[in-house]
Every structure is written in C-alpha cells, then in structure tokens.
C-alpha positions in Angstrom: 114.0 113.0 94.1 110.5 112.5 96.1 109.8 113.5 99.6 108.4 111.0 102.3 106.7 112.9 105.1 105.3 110.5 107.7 102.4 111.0 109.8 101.3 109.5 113.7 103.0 106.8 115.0 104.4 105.8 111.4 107.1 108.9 111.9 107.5 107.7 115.6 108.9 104.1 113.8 110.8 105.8 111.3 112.1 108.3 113.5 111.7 111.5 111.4 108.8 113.3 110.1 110.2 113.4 106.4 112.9 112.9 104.4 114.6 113.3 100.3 115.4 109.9 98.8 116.6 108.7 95.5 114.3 105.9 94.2 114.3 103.4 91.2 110.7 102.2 92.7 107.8 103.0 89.8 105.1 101.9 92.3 103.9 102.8 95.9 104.6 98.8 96.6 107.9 98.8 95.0 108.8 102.1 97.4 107.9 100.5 100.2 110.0 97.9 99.5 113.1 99.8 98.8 112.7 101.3 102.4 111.8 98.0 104.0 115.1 96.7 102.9 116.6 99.6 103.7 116.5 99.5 107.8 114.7 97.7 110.4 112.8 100.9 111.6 111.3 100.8 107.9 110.3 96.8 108.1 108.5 98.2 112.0 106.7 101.1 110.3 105.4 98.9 107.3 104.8 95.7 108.5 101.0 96.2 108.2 100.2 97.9 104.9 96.5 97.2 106.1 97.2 100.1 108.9 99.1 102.0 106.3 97.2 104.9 104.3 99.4 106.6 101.9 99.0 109.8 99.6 100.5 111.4 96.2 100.8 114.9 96.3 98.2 115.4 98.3 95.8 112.9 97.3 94.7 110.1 98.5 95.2 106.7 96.9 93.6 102.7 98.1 95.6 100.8 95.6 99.5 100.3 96.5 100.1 99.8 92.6 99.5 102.9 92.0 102.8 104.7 89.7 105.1 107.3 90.9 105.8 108.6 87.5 105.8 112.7 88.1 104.9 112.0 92.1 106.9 114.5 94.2 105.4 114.1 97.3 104.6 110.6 99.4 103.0 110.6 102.5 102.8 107.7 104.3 100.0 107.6 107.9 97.3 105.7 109.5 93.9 105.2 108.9 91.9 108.5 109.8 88.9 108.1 112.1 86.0 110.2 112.5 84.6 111.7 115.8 
C-alpha cells in the first residue's frame, strides 16, 4: 500500500489531497500510468509531467524512472518557485 498526497492545483484536478492505493507499478512512470488510466481527473492532473515535480518519502527525485521498491509515500505537486 503507498500513499499519494497531492499538492496545489494537482489536488484541485484530482479532487482530494491524498489517498491509499494498491499498485503493481515498480516505477514513478509506471504509477502515473496506472492512475492516468484510471479516471479522467488523473489524465487532467498529469498531462504535463514537465509541470509535475514528484517526491519519495520526502525526497525529492528529477528522473520519473526512478523504483518504488520500499517507497511508502508519493507526493505528486508543481514546480516550486522562489521569491
């Protein structure tokens, strides 16, 4: 079991701020993909991976291939900027 939490105006697209799944995904990509087949508000909320930042328990990965093995948290949310 991992936990999504979503972040900004990803959680606005989804339509909650986090959520238990069930996964057979080993990889950040292949999550997303699960979910984007999932629902329509899934394909919204990813249809620019470019605006998409994601993190694994907490830390902060750049490369979508990245494994889920062990990974109990995902966060998904958009780019941070600074001011």
């Amino acid at each position: 079991m991992i936990e999504l939490l979503y972040f900004a105006w990803v959680r606005e697209r989804i339509g909650l701020p986090k959520e238990h799944i069930e996964t057979q995904a080993s990889t950040v990509a292949e999550l997303i993909n699960e979910l984007i087949a999932k629902e329509d508000r899934y394909a919204l909320a990813f249809s620019d991976l470019s605006a998409i930042r994601v993190a694994l328990d907490q830390d902060l990965i750049d490369d979508f291939t990245a494994s889920l093995e062990g990974v109990r948290e995902v966060a998904f949310f958009p780019p941070m900027t600074g001011g």
